[in-house]
N, C-alpha and C positions, 0 to 999 in steps of 0.2 A: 547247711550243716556240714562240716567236715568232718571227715574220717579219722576216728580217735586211731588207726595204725598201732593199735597194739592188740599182741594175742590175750588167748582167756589165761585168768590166774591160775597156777599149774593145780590149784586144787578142782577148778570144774573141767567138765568133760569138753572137749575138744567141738565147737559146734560146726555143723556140715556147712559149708559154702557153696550158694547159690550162684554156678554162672550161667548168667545170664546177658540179653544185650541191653546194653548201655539205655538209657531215656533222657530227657532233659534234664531233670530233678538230680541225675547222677554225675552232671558238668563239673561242679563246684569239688566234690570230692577227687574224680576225675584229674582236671586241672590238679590238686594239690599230690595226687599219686604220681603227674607230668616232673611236679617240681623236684620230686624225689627224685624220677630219673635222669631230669637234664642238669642237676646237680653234681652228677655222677660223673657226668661226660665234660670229655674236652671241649669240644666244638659248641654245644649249649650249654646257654641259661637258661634259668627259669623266667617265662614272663605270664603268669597267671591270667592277664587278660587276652593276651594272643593265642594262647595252648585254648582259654574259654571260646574264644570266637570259633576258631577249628575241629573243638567236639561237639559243639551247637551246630555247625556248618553241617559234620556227615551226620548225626542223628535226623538233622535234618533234611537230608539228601542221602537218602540208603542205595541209591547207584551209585554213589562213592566209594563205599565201604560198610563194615560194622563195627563196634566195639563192646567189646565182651569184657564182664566187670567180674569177679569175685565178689559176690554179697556174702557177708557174714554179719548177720543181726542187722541188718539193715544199712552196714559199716562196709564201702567199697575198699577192699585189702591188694585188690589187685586188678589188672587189666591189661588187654591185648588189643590191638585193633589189626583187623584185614583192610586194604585200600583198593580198589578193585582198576585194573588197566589192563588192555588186549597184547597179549605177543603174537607178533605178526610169525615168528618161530613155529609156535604154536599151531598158530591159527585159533584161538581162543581167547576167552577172558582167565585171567591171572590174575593173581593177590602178591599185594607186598607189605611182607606182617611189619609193623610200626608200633613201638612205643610198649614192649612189653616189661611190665613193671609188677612186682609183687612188695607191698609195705614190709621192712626190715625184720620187726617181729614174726611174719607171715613166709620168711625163705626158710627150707629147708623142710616146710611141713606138707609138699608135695601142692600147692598150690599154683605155683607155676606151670607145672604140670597138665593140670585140670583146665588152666586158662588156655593152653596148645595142645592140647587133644581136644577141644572143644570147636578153636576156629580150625584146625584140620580137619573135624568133623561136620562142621559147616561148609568147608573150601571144596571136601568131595560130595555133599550134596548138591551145593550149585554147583557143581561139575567144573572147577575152576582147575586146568590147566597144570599149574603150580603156585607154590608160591617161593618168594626171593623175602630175607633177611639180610641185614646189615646189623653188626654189630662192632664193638671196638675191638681194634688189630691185638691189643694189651688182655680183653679182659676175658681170659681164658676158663675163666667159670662157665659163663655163657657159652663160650663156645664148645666147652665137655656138654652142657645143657642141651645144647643144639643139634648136637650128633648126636648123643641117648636118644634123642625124638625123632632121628630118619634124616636131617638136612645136614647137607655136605656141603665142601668149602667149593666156591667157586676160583675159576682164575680172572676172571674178570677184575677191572679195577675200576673204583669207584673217583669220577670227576662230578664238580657241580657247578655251578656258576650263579651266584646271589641275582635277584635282578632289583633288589630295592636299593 
């Protein structure tokens, strides 16, 4: 089933969204929340089968990471994921938040919100460290989003190197 990605009709009452962590069953909608975001972005596409393989990978391997979904009626509107790696800085384990996406009709109505107050509240239960975001240099929404919520800009610059 995918995610109809639209809100309630302005005549019913606003219903509360469940977040919660991701499960199998939640892949499919998941993957199609991915395609919203990599659509967005320069640097990604959507590839529905690659994004599936990758949310099936950490659900299935929870020392990875987790991902945290907005359930509203049964309808994933939103999601976050924590990915879990050690700073030797630190001396701890650390989260690098990934793929936070909220469906179209769904921004503005504090859902984004709910989905990073959630894995922050997760991140300082397991006691993790910090966590590091990356988002686009341009998309300055986000990044007023991002400081509202406590994370600041780094000076660090980001390299990568494909290896396929």
């Amino acid at each position: 089933m995918i995610a109809s990605l639209s809100a309630p009709s302005k005549n019913s009452e606003m219903p509360q969204p469940l977040i919660r962590t991701a499960v199998e069953s939640d892949v499919p909608q998941c993957a199609a929340m991915l395609a919203i975001l990599f659509s967005q972005e320069r640097e990604f596409a959507p590839d529905v089968e690659a994004q599936s393989r990758a949310l099936d990978l950490i659900i299935q391997q929870p020392e990875l990471g987790r991902i945290f979904v907005a359930d509203v009626d049964g309808d994933v509107q939103g999601m976050v994921m924590l990915l879990f790696t050690v700073s030797t800085f630190l001396g701890q384990k650390v989260a690098l938040l990934e793929d936070m996406v909220v469906a179209p009709a769904w921004r503005g109505k504090g859902l984004g919100s709910q989905l990073i107050n959630h894995a922050v509240t997760f991140a300082r239960q397991e006691r993790l460290g910090r966590i590091t975001l990356l988002t686009d240099g341009d998309n300055e929404a986000a990044q007023r989003f991002y400081r509202a919520k406590g994370f600041t800009p780094s000076e660090m610059v980001v390299f990568r190197k494909l290896l396929s």
